[in-house]
C-alpha angles and dihedrals in degrees: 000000000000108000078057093059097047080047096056101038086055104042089049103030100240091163099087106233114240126214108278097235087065087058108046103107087054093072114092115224130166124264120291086019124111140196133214144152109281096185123339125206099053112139118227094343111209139153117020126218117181107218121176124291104022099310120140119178116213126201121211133211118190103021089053089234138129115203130186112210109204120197098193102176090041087222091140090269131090114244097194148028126212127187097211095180134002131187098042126141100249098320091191100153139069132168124183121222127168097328092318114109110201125202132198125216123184089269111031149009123243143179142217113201132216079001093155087073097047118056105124088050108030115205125233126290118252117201119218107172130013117160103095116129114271088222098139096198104099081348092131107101133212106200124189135176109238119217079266095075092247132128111236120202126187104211098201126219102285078223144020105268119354144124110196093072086055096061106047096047119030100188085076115100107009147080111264124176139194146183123286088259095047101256133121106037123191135174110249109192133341142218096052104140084202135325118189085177132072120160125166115221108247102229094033101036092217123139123242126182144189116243120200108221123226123277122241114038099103140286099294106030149139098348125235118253156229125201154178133225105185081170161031111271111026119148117217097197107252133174081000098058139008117209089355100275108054110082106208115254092229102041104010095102091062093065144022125247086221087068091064146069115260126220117267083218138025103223121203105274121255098015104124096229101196122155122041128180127166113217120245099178117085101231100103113071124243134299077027085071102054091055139107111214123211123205091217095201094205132260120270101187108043128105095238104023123232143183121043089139149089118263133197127203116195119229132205116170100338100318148090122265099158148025126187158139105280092171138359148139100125096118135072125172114291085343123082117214085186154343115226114215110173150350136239131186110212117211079256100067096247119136112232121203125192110208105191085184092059091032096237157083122256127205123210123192136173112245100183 
C-alpha cells in the first residue's frame, strides 16, 4: 500500500508544489556554489535556448505556451516575462538561429522569424515541417541546431517497448535532423528509445545525448543513459538492448548488444534524464569544467524514487571518469520540491536550470 501511495503523490503531484524561494536551502551544491530564482511564474518550464541581450526563451509542455525571459539589467534576474505563443500541442522544444526562434510541437516544426525584436508583438508562426507522426507517447520534442547548421530533432518510441512501429516508420525512435527551412531530412542516428537532450561538445564538436530507459522491468533496470554520436548511423539499441549490455526480455533474441553502441555513461534507472549542456566559459573550477551536466527529471515508477537533481559526469578524453549528484534536494521523501528539466549555460558562466514542477527557472553561480 505504500509503494502505491508514493506512486500515486508523485504521478499526480499531490504534493502541492511551494514557491521555489521557501525552498532554496534545501538544494545541495558543492562548496563555494550557490542557488537562486532566476525568473518565477513560468509555467511548465521546459527546454531552455540562450538568444542575444538577456533573452532566454523557454518551451512548455503542458500549458501550450512559449515564453522569452529577458534579464535587461543582467543583473542575474529576469526583468520581464513574454508569452511568445499560446495554444500550441506540447510545444516542448525551442532552438534559436540568426534572429528566428523555432519551435517544435509534437507534429510539426515551426519558426518565428526576426522574433528578438519582437517580443512584445510576436510575429506569426511559420510553419516549416509538419509531417511527423501525432503519436503523443514520447511525442514532446527537444530540437537543437548542430555546429552543422542543421536542426536536429529526436522523434521518441510512440510506445514503451515495440518493434513494429519501428518498422514501419523509421523516423521513431531516433534523431533525425534537417536543414533551417525544413528540407532535406535525414535520419541521424537509431535505436534512441527518447531523448529530450542534444548538446555538442564545445572543443570536438561531437553530439552527445540522454536516453530515457524502458519501464517494467524492475526497480533497478535497465539505467538510463548518455551517449555519443560522433557520426552519422549509429544504432542505440533500442528495442534489442537497453544500457548495452540488457537484452530486452521481449526482442532481445532477434539481435545481439555487441551490434550496438553502449552508453558512455549508466545512468541511475528510472531517472528521466532529459536536458544536457558542457560548459565553454571559464567560471566553474576545474574538474567542474570538464564536465557534462543532466537535468535527471525524477522517476515516477520506482519503489524508492530518485533523481530529481543535477547531475555532473566527469570527462577526461571522451570518457567517463565520474558520475555524481551536482545539485539536489528536490526531493523529499514521498514530496517533490522540483523537477529539474534542462540546463543552460549564460555568457556569464552561470548554469541555468528550468524546473516545469516549481514553475520556475533556477541560477546557479560560482561564488569562490
Amino acid at each position: 500500500m505504500r509503494n502505491a501511495w508514493v506512486y500515486i503523490m508523485l504521478l499526480c503531484g499531490c504534493a502541492n508544489a511551494q514557491q521555489p524561494e521557501d525552498f532554496l536551502d534545501e538544494i545541495n551544491l558543492p562548496e563555494g556554489f550557490k542557488i537562486e530564482v532566476f525568473a518565477s511564474d513560468i509555467d511548465n518550464a521546459r527546454s531552455l535556448e540562450k538568444g542575444p541581450n538577456g533573452i532566454v526563451f523557454v518551451g512548455n509542455r503542458g500549458g501550450g505556451k512559449v515564453y522569452a525571459v529577458v534579464d535587461e539589467n543582467k543583473d542575474g534576474k529576469a526583468d520581464k516575462t513574454y508569452i511568445l505563443a499560446e495554444d500550441l500541442i506540447q510545444p516542448n522544444g525551442v532552438a534559436y538561429r540568426n534572429g528566428d526562434l523555432y519551435i517544435a510541437e509534437i507534429s510539426r516544426i515551426s519558426v518565428m522569424r526576426d522574433v528578438v525584436n519582437h517580443l512584445d508583438n510576436p510575429p506569426k508562426m511559420e510553419t516549416i515541417r509538419d509531417d511527423f507522426s501525432e503519436k503523443s507517447h514520447h511525442g514532446a520534442k527537444h530540437i537543437a541546431f548542430g555546429p552543422d547548421g542543421k536542426l536536429y530533432v529526436p522523434v521518441g518510441a510512440p510506445c514503451n517497448i515495440c518493434l513494429d512501429e519501428l518498422q514501419e516508420d523509421e523516423r521513431f525512435a531516433s534523431i533525425m535532423r534537417m536543414n533551417a527551412d525544413g528540407s532535406d531530412l535525414e535520419l541521424y542516428a537509431s535505436g534512441v528509445r527518447n531523448t529530450v537532450g542534444l548538446a555538442w561538445h564545445p572543443e570536438t564538436e561531437e553530439l552527445w545525448f540522454t536516453d530515457n530507459g524502458r519501464d517494467w522491468l524492475g526497480d533497478n533496470k535497465p539505467n538510463d543513459e548518455l551517449n555519443h554520436a560522433p557520426k552519422k548511423g549509429m544504432h542505440f539499441g533500442y528495442p534489442f538492448c537497453h544500457n548495452g549490455d540488457l537484452p530486452d526480455p521481449k526482442f532481445g533474441d532477434q539481435r545481439n548488444c555487441s551490434e550496438f553502441e553502449p552508453p558512455v555513461q549508466k545512468l541511475l534507472p528510472h531517472i528521466a534524464p532529459l536536458g544536457l549542456t558542457f560548459l565553454e566559459q571559464d567560471v566553474f573550477p576545474e574538474p567542474y569544467r570538464s564536465s557534462i551536466y543532466i537535468a535527471e527529471h525524477g522517476s515516477w515508477n520506482r519503489t524508492t524514487p530518485i533523481g530529481y537533481r543535477i547531475s555532473r559526469v566527469e570527462l577526461k578524453d571522451g570518457k567517463a571518469v565520474k558520475y555524481e549528484a551536482f545539485a539536489d534536494g528536490w526531493l523529499k521523501g514521498a514530496k517533490r520540491l522540483g523537477r529539474p528539466v534542462d540546463v543552460l549555460e549564460l555568457d556569464d558562466g552561470s548554469l541555468l536550470v528550468s524546473d516545469d514542477h516549481a514553475d520556475c527557472i533556477y541560477r546557479i553561480t560560482y561564488t569562490k
